[in-house]
N, C-alpha and C positions, 0 to 999 in steps of 0.2 A: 504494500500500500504506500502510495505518495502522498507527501503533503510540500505542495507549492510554497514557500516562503519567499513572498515577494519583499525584498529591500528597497524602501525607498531611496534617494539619492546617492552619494558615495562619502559621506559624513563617517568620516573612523570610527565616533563613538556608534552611530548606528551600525556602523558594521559589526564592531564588535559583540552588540546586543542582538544579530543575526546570528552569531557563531555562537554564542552561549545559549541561544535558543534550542538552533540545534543540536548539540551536544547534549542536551537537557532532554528533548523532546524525545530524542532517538532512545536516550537508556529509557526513559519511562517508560515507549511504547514500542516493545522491536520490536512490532510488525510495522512501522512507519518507516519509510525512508525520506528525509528531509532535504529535498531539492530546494538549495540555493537559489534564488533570482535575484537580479537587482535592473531598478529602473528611475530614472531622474524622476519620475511622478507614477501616480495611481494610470492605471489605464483600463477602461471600462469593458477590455477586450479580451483582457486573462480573467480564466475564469477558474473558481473553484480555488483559489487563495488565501492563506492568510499572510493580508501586507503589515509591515511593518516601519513605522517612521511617521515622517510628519507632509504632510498635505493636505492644500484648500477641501479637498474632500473628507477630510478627518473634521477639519477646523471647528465645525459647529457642533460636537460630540465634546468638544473639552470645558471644562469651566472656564468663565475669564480668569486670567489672570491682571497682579497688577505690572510687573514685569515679564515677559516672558524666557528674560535669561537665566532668572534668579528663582522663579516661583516653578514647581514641579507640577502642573497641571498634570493627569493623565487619564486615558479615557480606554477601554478595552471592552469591544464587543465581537463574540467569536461563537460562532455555531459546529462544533464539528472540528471541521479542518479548514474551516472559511471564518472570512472578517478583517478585523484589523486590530492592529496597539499599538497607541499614536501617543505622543505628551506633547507637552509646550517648547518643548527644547531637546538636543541629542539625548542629557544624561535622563532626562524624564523618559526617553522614550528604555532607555536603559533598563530606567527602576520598575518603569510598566511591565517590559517581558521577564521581569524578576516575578511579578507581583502577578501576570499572570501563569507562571509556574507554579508561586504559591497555591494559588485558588486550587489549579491541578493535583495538589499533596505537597507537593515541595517544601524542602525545608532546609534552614540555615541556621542550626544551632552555636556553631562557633566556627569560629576562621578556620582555611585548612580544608584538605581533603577527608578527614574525618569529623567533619563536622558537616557534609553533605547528605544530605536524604534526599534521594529521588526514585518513589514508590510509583511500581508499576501503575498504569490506569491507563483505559481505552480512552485513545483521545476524539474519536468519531460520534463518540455520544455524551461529550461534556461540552455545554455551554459557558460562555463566562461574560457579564454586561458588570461593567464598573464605568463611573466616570467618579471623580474625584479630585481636589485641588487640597495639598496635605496645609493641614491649620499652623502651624512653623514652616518657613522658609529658612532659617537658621538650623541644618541637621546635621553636627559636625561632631569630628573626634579628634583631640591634638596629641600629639608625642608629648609622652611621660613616663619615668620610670626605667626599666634596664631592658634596651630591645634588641635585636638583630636586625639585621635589615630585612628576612623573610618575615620577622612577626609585624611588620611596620606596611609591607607589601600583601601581606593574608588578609589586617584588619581593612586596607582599601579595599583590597578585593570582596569580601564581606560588607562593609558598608551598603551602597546600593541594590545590593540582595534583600537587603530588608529596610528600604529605603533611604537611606541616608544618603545626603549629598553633600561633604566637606569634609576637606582634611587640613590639620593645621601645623605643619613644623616649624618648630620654637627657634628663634635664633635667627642668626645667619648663616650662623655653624653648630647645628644641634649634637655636637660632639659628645656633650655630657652623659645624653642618653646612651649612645652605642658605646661608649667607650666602660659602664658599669656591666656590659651583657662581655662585649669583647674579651675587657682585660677580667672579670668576674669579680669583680668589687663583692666584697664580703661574703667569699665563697673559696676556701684554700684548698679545697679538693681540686679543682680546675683548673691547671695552667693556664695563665692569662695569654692572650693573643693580641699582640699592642699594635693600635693603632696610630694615625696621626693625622689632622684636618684636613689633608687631601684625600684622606682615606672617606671619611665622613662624606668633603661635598660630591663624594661622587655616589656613596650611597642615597644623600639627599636627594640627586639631579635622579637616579633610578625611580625614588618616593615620586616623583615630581611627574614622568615616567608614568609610573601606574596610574595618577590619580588622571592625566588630561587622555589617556586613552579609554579613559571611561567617564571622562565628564565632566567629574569635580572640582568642586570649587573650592582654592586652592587659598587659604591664610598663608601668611607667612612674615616669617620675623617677632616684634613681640618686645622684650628687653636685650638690649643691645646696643641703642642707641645713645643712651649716656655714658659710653666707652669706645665702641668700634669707629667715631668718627675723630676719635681724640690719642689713635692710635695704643689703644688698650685692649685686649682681648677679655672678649667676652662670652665664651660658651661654658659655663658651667658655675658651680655655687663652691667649688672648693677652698676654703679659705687657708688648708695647709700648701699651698704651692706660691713660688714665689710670682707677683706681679710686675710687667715692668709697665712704668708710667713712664712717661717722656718726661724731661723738665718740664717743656714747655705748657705743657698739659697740667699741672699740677695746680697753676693759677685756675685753670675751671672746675675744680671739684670744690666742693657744699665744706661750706665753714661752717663749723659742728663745732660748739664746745671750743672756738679762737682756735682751731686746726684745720688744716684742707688735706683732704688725705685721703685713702679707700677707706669706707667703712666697713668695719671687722676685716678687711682684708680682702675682700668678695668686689672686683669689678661691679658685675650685676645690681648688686644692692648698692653701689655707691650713687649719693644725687650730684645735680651740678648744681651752678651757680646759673640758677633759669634766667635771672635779669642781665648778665652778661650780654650784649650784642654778640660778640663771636661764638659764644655759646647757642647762642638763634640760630646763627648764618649755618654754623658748621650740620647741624644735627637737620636742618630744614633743608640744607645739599645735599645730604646723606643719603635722606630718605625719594628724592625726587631720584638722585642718580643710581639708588638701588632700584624703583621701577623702573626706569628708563632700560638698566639693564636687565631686566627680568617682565618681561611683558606677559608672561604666562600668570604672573599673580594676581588673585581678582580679587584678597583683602589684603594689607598691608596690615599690620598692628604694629602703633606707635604707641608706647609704653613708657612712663618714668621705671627709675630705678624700682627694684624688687625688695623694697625696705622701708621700712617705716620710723618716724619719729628723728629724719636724719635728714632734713631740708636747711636748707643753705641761711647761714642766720647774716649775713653780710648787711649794711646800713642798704642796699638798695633791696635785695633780694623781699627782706622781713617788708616791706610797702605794700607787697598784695598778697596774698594764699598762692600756694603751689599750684592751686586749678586757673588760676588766672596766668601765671606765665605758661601754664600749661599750655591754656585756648591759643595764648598769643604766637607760640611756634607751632601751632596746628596751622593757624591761620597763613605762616610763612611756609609751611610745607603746601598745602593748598593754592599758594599764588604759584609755586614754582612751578607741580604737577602742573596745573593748570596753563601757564605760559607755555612747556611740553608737551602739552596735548596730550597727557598721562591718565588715564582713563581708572584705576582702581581705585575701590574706597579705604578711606584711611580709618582705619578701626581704634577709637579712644577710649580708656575706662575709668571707671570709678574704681578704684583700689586702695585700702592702707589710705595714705594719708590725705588721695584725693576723693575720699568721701565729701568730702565739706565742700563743694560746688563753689565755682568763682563766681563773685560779688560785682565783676568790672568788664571783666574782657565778654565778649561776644565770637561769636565762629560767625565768620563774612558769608561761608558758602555751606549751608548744613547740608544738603545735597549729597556732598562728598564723603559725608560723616557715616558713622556707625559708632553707637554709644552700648559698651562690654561690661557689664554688670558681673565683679568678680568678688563672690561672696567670701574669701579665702578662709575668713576666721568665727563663719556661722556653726548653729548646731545641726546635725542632721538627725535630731531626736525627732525634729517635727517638719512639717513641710509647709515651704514656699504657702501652699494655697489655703491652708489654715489657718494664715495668723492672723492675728485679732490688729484692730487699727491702731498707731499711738502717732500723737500730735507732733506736729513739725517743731513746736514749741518749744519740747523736753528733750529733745537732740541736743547733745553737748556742745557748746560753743568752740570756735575754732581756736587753737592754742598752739602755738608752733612748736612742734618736738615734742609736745603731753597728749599727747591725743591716744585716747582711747579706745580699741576697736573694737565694732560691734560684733556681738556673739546670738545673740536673741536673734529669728527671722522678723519678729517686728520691727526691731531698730534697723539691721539690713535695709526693710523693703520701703522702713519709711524716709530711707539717704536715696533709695534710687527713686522716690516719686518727688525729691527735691532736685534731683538731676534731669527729671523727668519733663518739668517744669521750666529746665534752661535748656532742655534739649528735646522734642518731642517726637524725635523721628527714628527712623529703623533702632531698634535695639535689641541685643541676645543677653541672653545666661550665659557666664562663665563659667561654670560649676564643677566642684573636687569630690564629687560621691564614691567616682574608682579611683580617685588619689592616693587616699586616706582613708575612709570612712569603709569602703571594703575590706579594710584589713582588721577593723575595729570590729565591726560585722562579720566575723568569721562564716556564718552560715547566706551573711547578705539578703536575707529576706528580709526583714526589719527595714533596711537603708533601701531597698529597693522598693518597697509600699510608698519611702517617702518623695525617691529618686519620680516612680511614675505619676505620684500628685505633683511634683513639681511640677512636670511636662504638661501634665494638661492644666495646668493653670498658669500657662505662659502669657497667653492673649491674656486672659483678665488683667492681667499684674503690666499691661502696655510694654512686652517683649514679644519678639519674634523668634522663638527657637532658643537652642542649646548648641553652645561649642565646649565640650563635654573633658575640659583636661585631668589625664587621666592614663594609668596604665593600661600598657595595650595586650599584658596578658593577666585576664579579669574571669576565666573560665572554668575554676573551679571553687566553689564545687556544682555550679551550673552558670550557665551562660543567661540566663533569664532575665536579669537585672539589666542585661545590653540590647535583651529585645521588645521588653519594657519599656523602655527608652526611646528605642526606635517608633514603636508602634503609638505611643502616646505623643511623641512631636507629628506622627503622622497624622493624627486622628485622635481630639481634644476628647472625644467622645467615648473611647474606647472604655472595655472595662475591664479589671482588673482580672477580677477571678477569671475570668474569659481566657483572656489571654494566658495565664498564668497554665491555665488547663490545658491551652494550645500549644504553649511550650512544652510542657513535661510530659505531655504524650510524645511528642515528637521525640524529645532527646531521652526520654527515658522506658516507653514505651509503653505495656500492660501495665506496669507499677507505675505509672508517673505521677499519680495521685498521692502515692503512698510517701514518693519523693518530697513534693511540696510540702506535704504533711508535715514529714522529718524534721526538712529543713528550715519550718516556719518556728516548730517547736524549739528547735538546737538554736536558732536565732535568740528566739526570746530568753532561753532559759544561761547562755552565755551571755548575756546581761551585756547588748553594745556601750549601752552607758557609762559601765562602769571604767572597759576600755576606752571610753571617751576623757573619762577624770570627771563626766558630770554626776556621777553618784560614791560616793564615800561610805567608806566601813569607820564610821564615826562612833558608834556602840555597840556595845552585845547585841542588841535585835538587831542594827544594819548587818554586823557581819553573821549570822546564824540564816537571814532568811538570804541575802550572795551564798551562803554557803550551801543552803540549801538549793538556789536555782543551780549550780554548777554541779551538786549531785545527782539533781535529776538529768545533768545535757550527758552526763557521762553514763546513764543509765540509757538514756536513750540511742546511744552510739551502739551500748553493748546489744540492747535490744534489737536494732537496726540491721547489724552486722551479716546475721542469717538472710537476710534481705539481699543484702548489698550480692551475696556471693553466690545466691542462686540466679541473680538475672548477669553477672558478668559473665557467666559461664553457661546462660542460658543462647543454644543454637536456634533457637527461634529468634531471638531478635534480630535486627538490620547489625551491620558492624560500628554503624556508629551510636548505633545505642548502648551497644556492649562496652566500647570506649566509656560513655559516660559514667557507667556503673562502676569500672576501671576508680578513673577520677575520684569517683566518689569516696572509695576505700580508702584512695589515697588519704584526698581532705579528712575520713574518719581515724586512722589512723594518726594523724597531725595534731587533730583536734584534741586525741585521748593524752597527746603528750603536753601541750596547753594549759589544758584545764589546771592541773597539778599548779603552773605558773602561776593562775588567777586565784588561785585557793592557797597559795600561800604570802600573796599580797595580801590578801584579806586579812589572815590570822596575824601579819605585822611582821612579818620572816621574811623580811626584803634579801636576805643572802641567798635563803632557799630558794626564792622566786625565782632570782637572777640565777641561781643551777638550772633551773626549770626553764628558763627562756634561752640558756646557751643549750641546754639538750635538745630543746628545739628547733632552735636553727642548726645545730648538727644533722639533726635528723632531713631539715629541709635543703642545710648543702648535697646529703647523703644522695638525696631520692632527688635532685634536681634536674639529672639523666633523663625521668621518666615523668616528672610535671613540668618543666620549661614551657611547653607550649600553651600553659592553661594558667600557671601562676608566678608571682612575681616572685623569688627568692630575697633580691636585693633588696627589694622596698618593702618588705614583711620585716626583716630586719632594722633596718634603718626606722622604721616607724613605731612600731610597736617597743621598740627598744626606749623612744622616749617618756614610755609609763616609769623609765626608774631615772632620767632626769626632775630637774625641780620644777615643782608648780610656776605655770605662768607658759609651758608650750604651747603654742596654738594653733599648731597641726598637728 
């Protein structure tokens, strides 16, 4: 049996969404054979087709959109082996024959060829009518955390499988990241593989590579720019390595305390001297002459320093707030793009200390703009769409170098509707859910109830989507929480349990119920809170009933376990079900070693704990062979290690 797949135009990206098609179609259904076509338009002459792409003839099948480069219209009507799947643009037409694979069974549990399901079904007698315009145009996921260059290249390719459209690398030279997975930063089982910048931009330019051969829309840059145009390098947070500052440079760093100097040591985190004029000039040449050379970027993010309470106290600087010299080298990057005829938007945020919105300067061309709401130092006890109002009033006043940061999502959300206010046009979520707050959330059910209320209450909160920073291996002990994500920036409307049911069949198969179950329960009763630092073993009742949630997560593992090893071993399932179940051991196994840690904080045995948290990371150098692809070794360590630093972390 044939099935006509007519391509419209010669659009790469549509090409490419011809070739995944078929590839797709063919394993689901061998009795198909999937003849290639392609043709500059529809033509009313081939018959018995299904076209694919975009044409006048689709045109009135989609929703309006309000851009059509940026917004993912898509519309899919198919009878059989006839019809069409058309969107607003190439990578829509992408996301569409993803999405109509979906409708077909299809599934995308985690990046990766094992993270593929595509279950037979006759396709001569399934229909599929969608039209749909996703409620977020902001669907993004940026570099974070210790990667490879294939974990960085699987999560693009993943993305528009389950619709997402954006990928974001940090930096100019996101060194930092590949360089923890390469050289294996806090892992001495594995000889390190060292690399060096040129090593990196070539794996970038690959990143860069995947994303425009499928579509995406492409961030790039971020913090950088208060060093790399002053001849300082800037890709990473390490503050044991030496820096070199040029003399001449030294006059434009942030007088702090009657010294100009790095702060802590750290490039990244150091501010400058924002009223300087050559300070303007240099950082507003920067950034026009890094678009100029890079035309494939379609957001730029222009970022102060990565530090707070460390702004430049100089007799002119101290004249206006940080967001005000902020506006005013936005606005000089915006004259220059624009004298260039440099066409990307410049992406600005609220962060640290430019919470407090400028009082003076104005942005000449908002047009250009995009305003990044980066909550860095909220709770994810509770979510975005829940909080209660508080008055613009009882917002702390601005105080240079004392400032405060907010932790509550009320005080958060009531800085960005003051921002909101000077700025009222395109805006996304920055958000740290797989940062951080995953690793705090060992079972990630809890963070992910909150993670998908956020998403659908982005419109209400006058935001357009999520650019999602974050590690990019987040897949054990399920991938849910990523599709969650996806499907609620898609669709405000979605519901939870729904979806949650559609995941865990998928990836975990007859038992997927039993899954969620588990891991709703091991969520709760490992108390994310308490690895947050927001709940305390303050008396005999706090620590007896912690004591008691953690006896029952450990009971529940043991109970579980008979579970776990009749479906990994179960020949009925799909193989990449059997993976999951795999995983899951794993994390069970991880988790039985943990617990010990948290139950001995409790009791006040901070030595014991700290044995309990290095036999852990032994154990996750040990087995990192066999989870790399699904968890983050590096940033489990590094993060969770800060419960035995002193009060006052705020990641």
């Amino acid at each position: 049996m044939f099935l006509k797949l007519a391509k419209i135009s010669y659009d790469p990206v549509v090409g490419y969404a011809a070739e995944e098609l078929k590839r797709c179609l063919e394993a689901m259904d061998p009795s198909v054979e999937v003849l290639l076509l392609t043709y500059p338009n529809w033509r009313e002459d081939v018959k018995d087709a299904l076209w694919l792409g975009i044409d006048p003839k689709f045109a009135e099948a989609l929703p309006a959109v309000a851009d059509p480069e940026l917004d993912d219209a898509i519309a899919i009507e198919t009878d059989g082996l006839t019809g069409f799947i058309t969107g607003a643009n190439p990578r829509a037409v992408l996301i569409a024959a993803y999405r109509f694979l979906r409708e077909l069974g299809a599934a995308w549990v985690r990046p990766g060829k094992d993270g593929e399901l595509l279950p037979c079904c006759d396709l001569k007698s399934r229909s599929v009518s969608i039209k749909e315009l996703p409620s977020c145009r902001h669907r993004g996921v940026c570099i974070e955390g210790a990667v490879a260059l294939g974990d960085v290249c699987e999560m693009i390719e993943w993305m528009p499988r389950v619709g997402m459209n954006a990928y974001f690398n940090q930096f100019m030279i996101p060194a930092t990241f590949y360089e923890r997975w390469y050289e294996h930063y806090l892992n001495p089982t594995m000889p390190p593989f060292m690399i060096d910048n040129a090593d990196v931009e070539g794996m970038r330019d690959t990143t860069v590579f995947e994303m425009k051969r499928r579509g995406l829309l492409y961030h790039a840059a971020g913090h950088g720019w208060t060093c790399e145009p002053f001849g300082i390098s800037g890709t990473g947070w390490d503050a044991d390595r030496k820096h070199d500052v040029p003399e001449e440079s030294k006059q434009f760093l942030a007088l702090v305390n009657g010294k100009r100097g790095l702060w802590q040591n750290v490039p990244l985190n150091t501010n400058l001297c924002y009223s300087n004029p050559e300070v303007q000039r240099r950082m507003s040449d920067a950034v026009a002459d890094y678009c100029a050379d890079r035309p494939e970027v379609d957001y730029v993010h222009v970022w102060l320093a990565d530090g707070f309470n460390n702004h430049c106290e100089c007799e002119n600087c101290v004249k206006k707030r940080p967001a005000d010299w902020y506006i005013d080298i936005l606005n000089l990057i915006d004259e220059k793009m624009t004298a260039r005829g440099l066409k990307a938007k410049v992406v600005f945020l609220m962060y640290f200390d430019l919470y407090w919105p400028p009082v003076e300067s104005k942005l000449k061309n908002p047009g250009r703009f995009v305003l990044m709401f980066a909550p860095i130092t909220r709770t994810y006890s509770h979510s975005l769409g829940e909080a209660g109002e508080m008055e613009a009033a009882s917002l702390p006043p601005y105080v240079r170098n004392k400032c405060g940061m907010p932790r509550s999502v009320e005080e958060n959300l009531c800085w960005l509707r003051e921002w909101q206010k000077f700025f009222p046009g395109d805006c996304f979520d920055y958000d740290y859910h797989y940062m951080w707050d995953h690793l705090r959330d060992v079972a990630h059910m809890s963070m992910n109830r909150v993670l998908f209320d956020d998403m659908k209450a982005m419109g209400k909160l006058g935001m357009n989507g999520m650019v999602s920073c974050q590690n990019q291996r987040v897949w054990m002990p399920s991938g849910f929480g990523m599709a969650a994500m996806a499907e609620a920036l898609w669709d405000k409307d979605a519901d939870y349990g729904e979806t949650a049911d559609r995941y865990f069949a998928a990836a975990f198969g007859q038992d997927g119920s039993l899954t969620r179950d588990y891991l709703e329960q091991l969520s709760e009763n490992m108390v994310p809170a308490y690895f947050r630092r927001e709940v305390e073993a303050a008396g005999d009742e706090d620590k007896a009933e912690l004591l008691g949630k953690f006896a029952k997560a450990r009971a529940l593992m043991q109970a579980f376990s008979p579970v776990i090893a009749r479906n990994a071993g179960c020949g009925c399932l799909d193989a990449v079900q059997r993976r999951s179940w795999e995983y899951l051991e794993l994390h069970r196994q991880f988790c039985e070693v943990l617990v010990g840690m948290v139950e001995q904080l409790v009791t006040g045995d901070v030595e014991k704990a700290k044995g309990h948290f290095q036999r852990a990371c032994r154990w996750l150098q040990d087995h990192e062979p066999a989870l790399r692809d699904v968890f983050d070794v590096y940033e489990f360590q590094a993060t969770v290690g800060r419960m035995f630093q002193k009060p006052g972390i705020i990641f």
